[in-house]
N, C-alpha and C positions, 0 to 999 in steps of 0.2 A: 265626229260622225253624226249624220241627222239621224234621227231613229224613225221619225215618227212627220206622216204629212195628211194635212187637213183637209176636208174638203165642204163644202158646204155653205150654204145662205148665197149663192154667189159667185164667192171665191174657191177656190184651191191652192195648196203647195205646190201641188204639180201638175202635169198634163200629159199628153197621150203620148210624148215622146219618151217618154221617163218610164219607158215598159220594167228595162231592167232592174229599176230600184222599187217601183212600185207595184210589178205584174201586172198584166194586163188587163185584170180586172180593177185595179185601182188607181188604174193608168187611163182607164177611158173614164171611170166613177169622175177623177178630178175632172177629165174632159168635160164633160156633161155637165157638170155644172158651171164650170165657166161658161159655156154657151146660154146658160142661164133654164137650164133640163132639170125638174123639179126635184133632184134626188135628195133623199133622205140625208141628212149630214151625216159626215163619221171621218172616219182615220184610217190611215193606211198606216202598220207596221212594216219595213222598206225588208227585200230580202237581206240587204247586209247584216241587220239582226238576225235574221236564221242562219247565215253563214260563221259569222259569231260566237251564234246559240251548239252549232253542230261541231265549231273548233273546241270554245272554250266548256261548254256544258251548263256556261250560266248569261245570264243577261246583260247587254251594257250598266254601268253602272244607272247613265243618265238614263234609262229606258221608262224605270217605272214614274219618276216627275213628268216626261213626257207623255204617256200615258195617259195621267191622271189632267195634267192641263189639259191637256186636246178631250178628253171625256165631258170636264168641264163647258168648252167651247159647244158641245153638243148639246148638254143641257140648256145650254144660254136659248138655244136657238130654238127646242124645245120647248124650251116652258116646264122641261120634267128633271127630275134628280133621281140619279141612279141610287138605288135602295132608298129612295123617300117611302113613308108607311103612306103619305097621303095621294102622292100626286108621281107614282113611279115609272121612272125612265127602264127601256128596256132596249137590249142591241142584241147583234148578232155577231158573232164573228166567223169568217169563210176564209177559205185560203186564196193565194191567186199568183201563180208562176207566172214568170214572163210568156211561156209556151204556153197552150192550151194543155189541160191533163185531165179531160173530165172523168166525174167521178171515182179520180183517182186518190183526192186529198179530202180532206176532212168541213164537216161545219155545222155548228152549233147555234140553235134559233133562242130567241125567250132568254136570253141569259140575265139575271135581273130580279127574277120570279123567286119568290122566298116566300116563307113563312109569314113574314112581316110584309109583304107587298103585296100579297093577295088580294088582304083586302080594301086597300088603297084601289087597285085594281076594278074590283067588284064597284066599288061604288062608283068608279067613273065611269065603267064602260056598262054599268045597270044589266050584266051579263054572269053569273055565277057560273053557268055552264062554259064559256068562251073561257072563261079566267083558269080552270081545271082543265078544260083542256090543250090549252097552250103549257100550263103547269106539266102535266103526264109527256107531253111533246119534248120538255126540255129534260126531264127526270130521263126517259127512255136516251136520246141523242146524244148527254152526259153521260150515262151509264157507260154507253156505248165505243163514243169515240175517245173521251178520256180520261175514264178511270180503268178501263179495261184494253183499247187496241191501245192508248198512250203507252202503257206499261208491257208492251210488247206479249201480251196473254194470249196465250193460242188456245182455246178451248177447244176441245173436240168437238165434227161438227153436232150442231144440234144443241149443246151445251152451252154456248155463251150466251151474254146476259140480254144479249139483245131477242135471241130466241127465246128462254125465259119469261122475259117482259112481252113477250108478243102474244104467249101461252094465256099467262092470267087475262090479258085482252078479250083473246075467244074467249076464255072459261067466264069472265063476267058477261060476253054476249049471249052466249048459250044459256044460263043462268036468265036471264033478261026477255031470252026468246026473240033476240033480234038478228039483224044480218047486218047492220052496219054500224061502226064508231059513230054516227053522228048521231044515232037512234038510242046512243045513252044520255040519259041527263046525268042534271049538276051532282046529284048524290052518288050514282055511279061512278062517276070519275073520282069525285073524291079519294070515295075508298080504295079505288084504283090507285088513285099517286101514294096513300099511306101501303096498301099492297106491295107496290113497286119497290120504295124504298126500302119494305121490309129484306124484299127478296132480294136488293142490291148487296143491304148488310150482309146477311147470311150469305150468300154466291161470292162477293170480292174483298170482303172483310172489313169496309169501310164504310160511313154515312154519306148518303148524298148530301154535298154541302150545300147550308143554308143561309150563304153568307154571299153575297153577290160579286165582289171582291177576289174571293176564294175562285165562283165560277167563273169570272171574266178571265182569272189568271190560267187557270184551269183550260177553259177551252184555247187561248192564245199558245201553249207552250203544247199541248194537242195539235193544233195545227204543223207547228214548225217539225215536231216528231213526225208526223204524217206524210214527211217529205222524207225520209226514207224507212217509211212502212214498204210490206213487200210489194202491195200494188203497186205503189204510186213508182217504184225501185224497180219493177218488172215493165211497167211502161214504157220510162225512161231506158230502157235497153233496146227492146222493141223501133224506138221513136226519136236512135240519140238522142237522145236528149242530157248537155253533161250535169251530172252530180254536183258539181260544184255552183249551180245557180241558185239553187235555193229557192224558199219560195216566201212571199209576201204573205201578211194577215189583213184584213182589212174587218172593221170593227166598224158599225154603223147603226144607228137606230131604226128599232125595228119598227113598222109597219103592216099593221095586221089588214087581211082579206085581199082579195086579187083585184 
């Protein structure tokens, strides 16, 4: 079984016909850049791994070498290495059915962003403020989609970590006397993502990981769960849509500002 298709500088594995193994968002990504459409390189994990992942409970054997090659091919084209301290690569990972299902599945921005790549970070992009706030961006989304809805946690409303994390947000704008996120600077945020992670520990009992590895795997096996969380499971009823198609992950580097 192929696990895993490329796309990028050019080429792709696959193309816009290949809905069903790559979902249609990584089914048109390959498109586009064989047309030679300037997209960011990355990988598509095919849905047969999440059908796989949702029989067996674990991953193909060959998944994680696959993986890791194709991560590498990203770097190349880059010029960056994922968890370099000097010059670090950063990617996203989103879902992508062959159906459209918005906002029904899951995705995780900044994956990459550690402890160690901050400040590799800082010095390249001469931005301390930009670098903490993409940091709190990726702490809150992780928190959010899987260390908490992954593990199927139902918080009462009001109580889960994502509200939590939104809370300390205001209490440091009000504190600040501002009205808007961008109207904190670099030291506000800071304390912010060490804030956050406190409240992560204490609220789900675990460290936000600080290991880029850990996050990548993290948000991937996040994603494939998210294919039958209750939204995405209440759509598909709504939308026929059958259960058994599973849905695609698509991994690509990330690209900061609009």
């Amino acid at each position: 079984m192929k696990t895993v298709y490329f796309f990028g500088d050019g080429k792709a594995d696959g193309s816009a016909s290949d809905k069903n193994i790559l979902g249609g968002k990584g089914a048109n990504l390959a498109e586009m850049t064989t047309l030679g459409i300037p997209v960011p390189p990355g990988f598509t994990i095919s849905t047969d791994v999440c059908t796989y992942f949702m029989k067996n409970g674990e991953y193909p054997a060959e998944l994680t070498n696959e993986v890791e090659n194709n991560l590498g091919q990203i770097e190349n084209i880059m010029g960056q290495t994922f968890g370099d301290t000097k010059n670090p690569l950063m990617v996203s990972v989103r879902s992508g059915a062959r159906q459209s299902m918005p906002g029904m599945m899951e995705t995780v921005l900044n994956i990459g962003l550690t402890t160690q790549t901050i400040p590799g970070l800082i010095r390249k992009s001469g931005d301390t403020r930009f670098v903490y706030d993409a940091y709190r961006r990726l702490i809150s989304m992780y928190a959010d989609v899987v260390m908490e809805k992954a593990f199927d946690l139902d918080p009462r409303e009001g109580e889960g970590i994502h509200d939590k994390l939104e809370t300390l947000l205001d209490n440091i704008k009000l504190e600040k006397q501002v009205k808007n996120d961008a109207d904190l600077d670099a030291e506000d945020l800071k304390c912010l993502c060490d804030n956050y992670k406190k409240t992560i520990k204490a609220h789900l009992g675990k460290d936000f990981p600080d290991d880029p590895y850990t996050q990548l795997w993290g948000g991937v096996g996040a994603v494939f769960k998210s294919w039958n969380g209750k939204r995405a499971t209440h759509y598909r009823n709504i939308e026929n849509i059958p259960n058994k198609w599973g849905t695609a992950v698509n991994i690509q580097a990330m690209v900061f500002g609009n």
